[in-house]
C-alpha positions as CSV (number, residue, x, y, z in Angstrom):
1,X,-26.0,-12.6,11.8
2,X,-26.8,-9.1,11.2
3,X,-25.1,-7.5,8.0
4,X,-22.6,-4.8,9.7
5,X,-21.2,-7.8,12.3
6,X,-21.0,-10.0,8.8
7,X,-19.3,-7.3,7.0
8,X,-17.1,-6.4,10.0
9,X,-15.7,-10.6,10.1
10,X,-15.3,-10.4,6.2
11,X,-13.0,-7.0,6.7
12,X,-11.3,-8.8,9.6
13,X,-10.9,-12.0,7.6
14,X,-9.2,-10.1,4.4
15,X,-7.0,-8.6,6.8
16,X,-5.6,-11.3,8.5
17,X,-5.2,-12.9,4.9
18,X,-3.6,-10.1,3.6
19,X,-1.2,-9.9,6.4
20,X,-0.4,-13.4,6.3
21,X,0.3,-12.9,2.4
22,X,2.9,-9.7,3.4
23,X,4.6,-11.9,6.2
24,X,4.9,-14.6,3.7
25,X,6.7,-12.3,1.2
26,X,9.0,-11.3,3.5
27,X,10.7,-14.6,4.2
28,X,12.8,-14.2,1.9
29,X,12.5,-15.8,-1.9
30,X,9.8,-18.5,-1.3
31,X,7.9,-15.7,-0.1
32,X,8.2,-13.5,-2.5
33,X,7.8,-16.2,-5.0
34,X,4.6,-16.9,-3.1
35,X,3.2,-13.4,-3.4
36,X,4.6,-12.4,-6.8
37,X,4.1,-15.2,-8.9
38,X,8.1,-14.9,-10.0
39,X,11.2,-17.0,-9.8
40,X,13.8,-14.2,-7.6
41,X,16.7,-16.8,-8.5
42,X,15.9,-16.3,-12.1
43,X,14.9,-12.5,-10.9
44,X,18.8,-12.1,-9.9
45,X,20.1,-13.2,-13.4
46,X,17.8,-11.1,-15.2
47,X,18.6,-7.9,-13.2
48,X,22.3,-8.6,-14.5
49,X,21.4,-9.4,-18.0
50,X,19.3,-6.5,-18.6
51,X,22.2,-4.4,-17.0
52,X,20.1,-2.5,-14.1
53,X,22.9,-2.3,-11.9
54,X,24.5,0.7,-14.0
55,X,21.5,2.6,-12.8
56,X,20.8,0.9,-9.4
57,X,22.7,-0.3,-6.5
58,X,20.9,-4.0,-5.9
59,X,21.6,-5.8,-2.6
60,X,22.8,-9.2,-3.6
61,X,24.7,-8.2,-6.9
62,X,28.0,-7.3,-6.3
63,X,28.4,-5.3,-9.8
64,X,25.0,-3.2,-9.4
65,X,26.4,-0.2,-8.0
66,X,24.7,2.5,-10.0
67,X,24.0,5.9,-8.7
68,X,21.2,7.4,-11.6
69,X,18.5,5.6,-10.5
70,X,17.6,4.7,-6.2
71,X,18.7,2.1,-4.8
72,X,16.4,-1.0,-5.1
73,X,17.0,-3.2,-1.6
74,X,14.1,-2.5,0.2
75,X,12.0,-1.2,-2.6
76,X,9.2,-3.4,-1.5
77,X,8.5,-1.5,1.9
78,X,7.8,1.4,-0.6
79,X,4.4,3.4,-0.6
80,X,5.1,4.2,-4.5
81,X,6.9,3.1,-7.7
82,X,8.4,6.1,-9.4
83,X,6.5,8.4,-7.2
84,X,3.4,7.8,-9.0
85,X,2.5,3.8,-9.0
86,X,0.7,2.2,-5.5
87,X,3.6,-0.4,-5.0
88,X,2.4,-3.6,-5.6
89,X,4.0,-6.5,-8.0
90,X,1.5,-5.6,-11.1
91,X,2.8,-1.9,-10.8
92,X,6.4,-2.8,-10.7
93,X,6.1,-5.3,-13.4
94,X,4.3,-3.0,-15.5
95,X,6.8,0.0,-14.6
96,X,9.8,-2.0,-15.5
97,X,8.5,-3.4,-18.8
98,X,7.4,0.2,-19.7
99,X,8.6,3.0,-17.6
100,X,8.0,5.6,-20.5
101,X,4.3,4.3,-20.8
102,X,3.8,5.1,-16.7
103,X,5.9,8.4,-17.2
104,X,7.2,9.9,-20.6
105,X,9.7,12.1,-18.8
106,X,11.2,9.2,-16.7
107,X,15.2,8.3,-17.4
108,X,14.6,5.2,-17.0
109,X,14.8,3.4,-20.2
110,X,13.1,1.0,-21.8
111,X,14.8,-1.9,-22.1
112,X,12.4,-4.9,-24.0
113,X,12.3,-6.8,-20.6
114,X,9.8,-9.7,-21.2
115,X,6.4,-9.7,-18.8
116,X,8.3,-13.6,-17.4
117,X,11.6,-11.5,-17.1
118,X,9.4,-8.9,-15.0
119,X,7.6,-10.8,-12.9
120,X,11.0,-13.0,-11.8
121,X,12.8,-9.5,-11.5
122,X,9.8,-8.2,-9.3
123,X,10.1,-11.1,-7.0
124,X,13.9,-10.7,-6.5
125,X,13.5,-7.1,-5.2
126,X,10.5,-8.0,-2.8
127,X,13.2,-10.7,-1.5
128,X,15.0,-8.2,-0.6
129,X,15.3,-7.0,2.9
């Protein structure tokens, strides 16, 4: 096989894997389980214990119905996290465990959330349609 027809079925083989991993994520919480490495059950009672929802509205959480920060359903069909991070689940987990870290002039407090507490929170929102 000559090397551009092998490098063209490698780029088509990462894309078809890639777009089976995005389909997978959006079926819901085993998907985004799947493609987040989180627990969104566990994601949706860290959300409330760390109080987000005075900040965000949250689809799913009846008492997250704060106007400061955007609304989070949906997040994960995002280009960026807080304007300045590629969306991805290492980006959101990083921005939520440290938001000053990403951007120093950001409201968005920092709140001690634990990288497990991240990642499950992370995988609740990409559950999110």
């Amino acid at each position: 096989m000559r090397p551009r027809v092998w490098l063209s079925a490698v780029l088509a083989m990462a894309v078809l894997a890639m777009a089976a991993v995005l389909a997978a994520c959006r079926s819901g919480p085993e998907g985004a389980a799947v493609f987040t490495s989180g627990d969104p059950r566990h994601g949706q009672a860290v959300i409330q214990y760390y109080g987000c929802g005075s900040c965000h509205s949250i689809g799913g959480i009846d008492t997250a119905r704060g106007q400061v920060g955007p609304p989070l359903s949906g997040v994960r069909d995002r280009i960026y996290i807080a304007g300045m991070l590629q969306n991805d689940p290492d980006n959101m987990s990083r921005w939520i465990r440290d938001p000053k870290a990403v951007n120093p002039q950001t409201a968005m407090p920092y709140l001690g959330v634990t990288e497990k507490d991240a990642e499950d929170i992370v995988a609740y929102l990409y559950s999110l349609r």
